[in-house]
C-alpha positions in Angstrom: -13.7 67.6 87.5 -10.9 66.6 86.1 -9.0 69.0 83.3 -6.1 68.3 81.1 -4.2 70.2 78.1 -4.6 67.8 74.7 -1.0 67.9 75.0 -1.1 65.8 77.8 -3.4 63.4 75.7 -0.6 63.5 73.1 2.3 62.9 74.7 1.5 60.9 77.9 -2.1 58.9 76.4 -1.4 56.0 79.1 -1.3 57.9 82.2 -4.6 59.8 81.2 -6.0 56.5 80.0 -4.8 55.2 83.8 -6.2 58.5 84.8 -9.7 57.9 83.4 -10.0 54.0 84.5 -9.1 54.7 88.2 -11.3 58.0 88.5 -14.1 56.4 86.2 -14.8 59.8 85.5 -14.6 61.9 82.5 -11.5 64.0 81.9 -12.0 67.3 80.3 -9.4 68.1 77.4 -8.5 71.2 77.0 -6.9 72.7 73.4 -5.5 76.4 73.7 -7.2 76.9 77.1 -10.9 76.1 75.8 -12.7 73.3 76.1 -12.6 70.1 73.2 -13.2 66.7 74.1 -14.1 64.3 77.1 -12.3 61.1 77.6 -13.8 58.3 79.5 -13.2 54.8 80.4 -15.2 52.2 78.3 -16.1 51.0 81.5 -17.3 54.7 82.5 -18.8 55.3 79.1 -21.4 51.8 79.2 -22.6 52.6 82.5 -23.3 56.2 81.4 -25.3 54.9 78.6 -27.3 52.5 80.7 -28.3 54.6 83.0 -29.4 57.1 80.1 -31.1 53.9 78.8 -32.9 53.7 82.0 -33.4 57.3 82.5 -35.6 57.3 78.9 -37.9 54.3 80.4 -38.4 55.4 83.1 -39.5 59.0 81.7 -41.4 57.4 78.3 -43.4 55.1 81.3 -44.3 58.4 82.8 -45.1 59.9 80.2 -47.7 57.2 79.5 -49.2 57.4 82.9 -50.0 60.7 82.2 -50.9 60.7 79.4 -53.3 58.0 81.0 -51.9 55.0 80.1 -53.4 52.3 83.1 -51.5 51.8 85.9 -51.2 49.8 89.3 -50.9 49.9 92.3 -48.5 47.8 94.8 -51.2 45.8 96.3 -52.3 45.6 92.3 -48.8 43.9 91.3 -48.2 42.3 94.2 -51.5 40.5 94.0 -50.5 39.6 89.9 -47.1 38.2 90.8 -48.5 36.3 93.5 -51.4 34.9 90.7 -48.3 33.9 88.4 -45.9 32.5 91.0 -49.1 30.3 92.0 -49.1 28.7 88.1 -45.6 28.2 87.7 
């Protein structure tokens, strides 16, 4: 975890913006010793949000099967791709 003082932020925002891009992780800014805002790269921040994309499928598709929503098997969707690769 990395922690820095907003003054940091204000006087020096390249070296935490370096910080931030070579780390890809969040940096923690601190204002009067308590915690205020996270920085992140873009780069860091889109792959965040993807995976949180994904996350949310992957929990609204369970969600679904137990809610009992059908489902298959691997021999089930292996046997369906195998149908549509055949009548392409």
């Amino acid at each position: 975890m990395i922690i820095k003082p907003s003054a940091s932020l204000r006087n020096d925002y390249s070296a935490i913006s370096n910080l931030a891009k070579e780390t890809k992780e969040p940096i923690y800014i601190t204002k009067n010793g308590e915690g205020d805002l996270v920085v992140m790269s873009l780069e860091a921040f889109e792959k965040r949000e993807e995976i949180l994309k994904l996350r949310a499928k992957v929990l609204q598709a369970e969600q679904e099967r137990l809610d009992g929503a059908k489902s298959l098997n691997i021999s089930d969707v292996r046997k369906l791709l195998e149908e549509r690769l055949g009548e392409a």
